[in-house]
C-alpha positions, 0 to 999 in steps of 0.5 A: 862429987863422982865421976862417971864414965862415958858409959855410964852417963849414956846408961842413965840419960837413955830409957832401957830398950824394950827387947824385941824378940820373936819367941816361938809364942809368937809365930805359927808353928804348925800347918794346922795353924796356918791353914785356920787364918788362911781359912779365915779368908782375910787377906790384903796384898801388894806386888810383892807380899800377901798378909792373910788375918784372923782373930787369935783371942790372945794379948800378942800377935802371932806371925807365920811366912810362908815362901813357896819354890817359885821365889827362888833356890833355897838361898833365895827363899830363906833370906827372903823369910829372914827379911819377913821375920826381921820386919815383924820382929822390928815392926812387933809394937805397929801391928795390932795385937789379938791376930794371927798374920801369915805372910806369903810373897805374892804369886806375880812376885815370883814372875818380876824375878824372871822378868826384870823388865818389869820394874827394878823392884823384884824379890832379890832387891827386896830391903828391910824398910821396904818390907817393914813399911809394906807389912803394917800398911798392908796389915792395916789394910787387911783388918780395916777393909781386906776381903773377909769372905768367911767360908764359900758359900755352897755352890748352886745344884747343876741343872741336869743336862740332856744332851739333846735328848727330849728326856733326861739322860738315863729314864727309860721309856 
């Protein structure tokens, strides 16, 4: 009978991993990317992160972040799209395949950072459970019941306005 090392009996009771990497096939690349599931109108939020949505037509999900200068200085935002690419790195097999999700930090997140006395939560104390476990829920929350608006509906034409005047502005007499 052979002997193996320690190294080989745990290759051989564990199941091999599945990689989980975020290829460029994956992520949104292109503003013209971005702008069609943010045009999709379907979206859901938290205080910290808002996860828009739209059908991609594909076997995989594809993701895209977006971090605007209000969050922060340069440092700042990219560890915060490091956080968010992590977290659906990691969260790839929860998330509902066939969607195109961008994920931006919310607007009122940005105003936690300069007033802490809004709560001990704020975007430099963002971790990545807290934000792996906030992008599936609020992903399920926006393919189950986000706002899908579609396109806005025209507006309503104006009524003209008179100024006062018995007659409407600009008809001669």
């Amino acid at each position: 009978m052979e002997l193996l090392s320690p190294a080989e009996v745990i290759l051989e009771i564990t199941e091999p991993l599945k990689r989980l990497t975020l290829p460029k096939n994956k992520r949104l690349t292109s503003n013209r990317q971005f702008k069609a599931v943010l045009d999709r109108r379907r979206r859901a939020g938290d205080a910290l992160l808002t996860v828009w949505a739209a059908e991609n037509r594909r076997d995989h999900a594809r993701f895209g972040v977006s971090v605007g200068k209000t969050c922060g200085n340069a440092v700042v935002r990219n560890r915060l799209k490091r956080l968010l690419r992590e977290a659906f790195r990691l969260s790839q097999e929860e998330i509902p395949p066939g969607h195109d999700y961008v994920v931006m930090v919310a607007p009122g997140a940005a105003r936690k950072l300069k007033h802490p006395k809004h709560g001990p939560e704020t975007i430099r104390s963002m971790t990545l459970q807290r934000v792996r476990t906030s992008l599936i829920c609020l992903v399920r929350t926006c393919l189950e019941t986000g706002s899908a608006k579609g396109h806005r509906p025209e507006p309503a034409p104006a009524e003209p306005q008179n100024n006062g005047q018995s007659r409407p502005a600009g008809e001669r007499t």
